[in-house]
Steps between C-alpha positions, in 0.01 A plus 500: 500500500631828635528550889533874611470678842322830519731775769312438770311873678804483753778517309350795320474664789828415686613642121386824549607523905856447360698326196608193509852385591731294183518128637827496649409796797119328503686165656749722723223690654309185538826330664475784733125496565555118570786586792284775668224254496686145625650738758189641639344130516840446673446775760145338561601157517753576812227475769320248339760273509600595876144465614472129322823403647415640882213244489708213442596298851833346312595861380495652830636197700789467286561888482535465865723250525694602192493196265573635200410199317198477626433859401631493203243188425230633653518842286545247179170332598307857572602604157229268357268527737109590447565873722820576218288421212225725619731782627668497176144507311413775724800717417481538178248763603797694538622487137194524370508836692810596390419449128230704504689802692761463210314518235320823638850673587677353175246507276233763541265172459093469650409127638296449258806501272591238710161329424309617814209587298225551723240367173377126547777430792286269658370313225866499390620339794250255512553398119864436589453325799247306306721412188845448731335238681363275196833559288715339774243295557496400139911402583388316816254301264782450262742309727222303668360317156831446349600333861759780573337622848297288742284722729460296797207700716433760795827560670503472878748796494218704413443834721200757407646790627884399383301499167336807540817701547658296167188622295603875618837469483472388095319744460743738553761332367358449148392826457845598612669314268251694209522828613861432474528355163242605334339771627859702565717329286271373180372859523852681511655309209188556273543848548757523236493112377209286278310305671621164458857637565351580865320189564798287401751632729300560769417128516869423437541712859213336625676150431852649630361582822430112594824401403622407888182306536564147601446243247519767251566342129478608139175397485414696788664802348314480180102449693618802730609694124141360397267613815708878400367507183117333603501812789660758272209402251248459767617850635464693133188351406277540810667882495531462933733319778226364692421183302851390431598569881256279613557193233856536603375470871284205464729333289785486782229420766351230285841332478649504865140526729249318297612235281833451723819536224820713522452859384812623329708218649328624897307279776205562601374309829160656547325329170125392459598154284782258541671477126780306440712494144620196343817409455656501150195721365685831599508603121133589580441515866837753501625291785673659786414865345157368529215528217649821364802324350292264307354477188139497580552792640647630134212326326242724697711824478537469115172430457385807727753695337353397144111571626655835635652614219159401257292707762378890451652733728186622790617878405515720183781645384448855393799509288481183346839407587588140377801356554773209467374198257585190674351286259407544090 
């Protein structure tokens, strides 16, 4: 059985904008795409975390009477809190922002060689949302029959319009995340690269870029390496960014804000369900990383990976470009 992937219509035409980089200047500029990007979020996440921390009592009583213990606690406990989470969802606007200028300056590149292609976006979208949902649903299934994860009902925590603002926060934050690994950097490294060579260390990245999550493990690692590859796929086959962007979306909401597990190692407080992992089953629940660093989360992401990989591409490719056996 041979597996190939066809050069997607955007890296043809970030091809002809400009020629691709060798590998080693590829990660460079991406190192430096990365900084201009965390530092913008950085820039936005200033008043966000001054506004959150004005509207607690303890924060401004002991600012007053300068405990610095107190403070110091206080800040420690705002870190995690529900208004953090959000801003920090919310700023990634900013790199997504800054990606996108870059790549127009740098590269001479369109958004649709991004993936912005204005062709089926909605029914896109609504296919990823669709198929994000019932794959980490599929995981959620997983740990529940083979007693790994005991959903115990509605959580009283619950808020409607704290859950409203989660929904649009993921939603900018996984299409973030693509436009910054696949649709810039995937993209890029084609230019120049095969294929396979581009979907393998972008996911690598992908991976690298958890690595000060809490609860992070090798396990972990390898499902983050895994949901690289399943989006890099995802992201060549369907030819756009807007189905990809949105499984990645629903898949982090779906964790933290309906079923109620860590996502990437973070809290959540404002979750539909009440789920609680069992202890000694973390080899599939993922434990403190939460379902990501488990392996029902690897079964479903091979076996999307596999489906992907069997699947025709939704485009045609005018030169009939094949590339990279995996498999033969």
């Amino acid at each position: 059985m041979k597996l190939k992937l066809e050069t997607p219509p955007m890296v043809m035409k970030a091809r002809e904008a400009q020629k691709g980089k060798n590998w080693f200047l590829e990660l460079l500029i991406f190192g430096v795409v990365l900084v201009a990007a965390s530092f913008a979020e950085s820039i936005v996440m200033i008043p966000i975390i001054f506004a959150v921390l004005l509207t607690n009592q303890n924060f401004l009583t002991a600012t007053l009477s300068g405990n610095t213990q107190v403070l110091n606690e206080v800040v420690y406990g705002a870190s995690g809190s529900d208004g953090i989470t959000l801003g920090m969802l919310f700023a990634n606007l900013a790199m997504t922002g800054v990606v996108m200028l870059l790549c127009k300056v740098m590269q001479k590149r369109k958004m649709d060689t991004l993936g912005f292609v204005k062709k089926d976006m909605g029914k896109e979208y609504l296919r990823g949302l669709g198929l994000g949902f019932l794959m980490f649903s599929a995981a959620v299934l997983l740990c529940v029959i083979t007693g790994s994860l005991q959903i115990e009902g509605i959580s009283s925590g619950f808020a409607p319009g704290i859950f409203l603002l989660f929904v649009l926060g993921f939603l900018i934050q996984g299409m973030a995340e693509e436009v910054l690994c696949r649709g810039y950097f995937l993209v890029s490294f084609g230019r120049r690269h095969s294929m396979w060579a581009a979907v393998l260390v972008n996911s690598v990245l992908f991976a690298a870029l958890h690595l000060g999550n809490s609860g992070v493990s090798p396990l972990a690692i390898l499902n983050l390496t895994l949901f690289g590859i399943f989006a890099s796929v995802y992201f060549i086959k369907r030819g756009s960014i807007w189905g990809i962007g949105a499984l990645h979306s629903i898949w982090n909401l779906a964790q933290g804000n309906v079923y109620g597990v860590r996502v990437s190692g973070i809290v959540t407080n404002c979750s539909l369900f009440v789920s609680t992992p069992v202890e000694g089953r973390g080899l599939i629940n993922g434990g403190a990383f939460g379902l990501e660093g488990g392996a029902a989360v690897t079964v479903v992401l091979l076996a999307g990976i596999l489906l992907l990989l069997r699947s025709r591409s939704v485009y045609e490719n005018p030169a009939g470009i094949e590339e990279a056996e995996l498999l033969s």
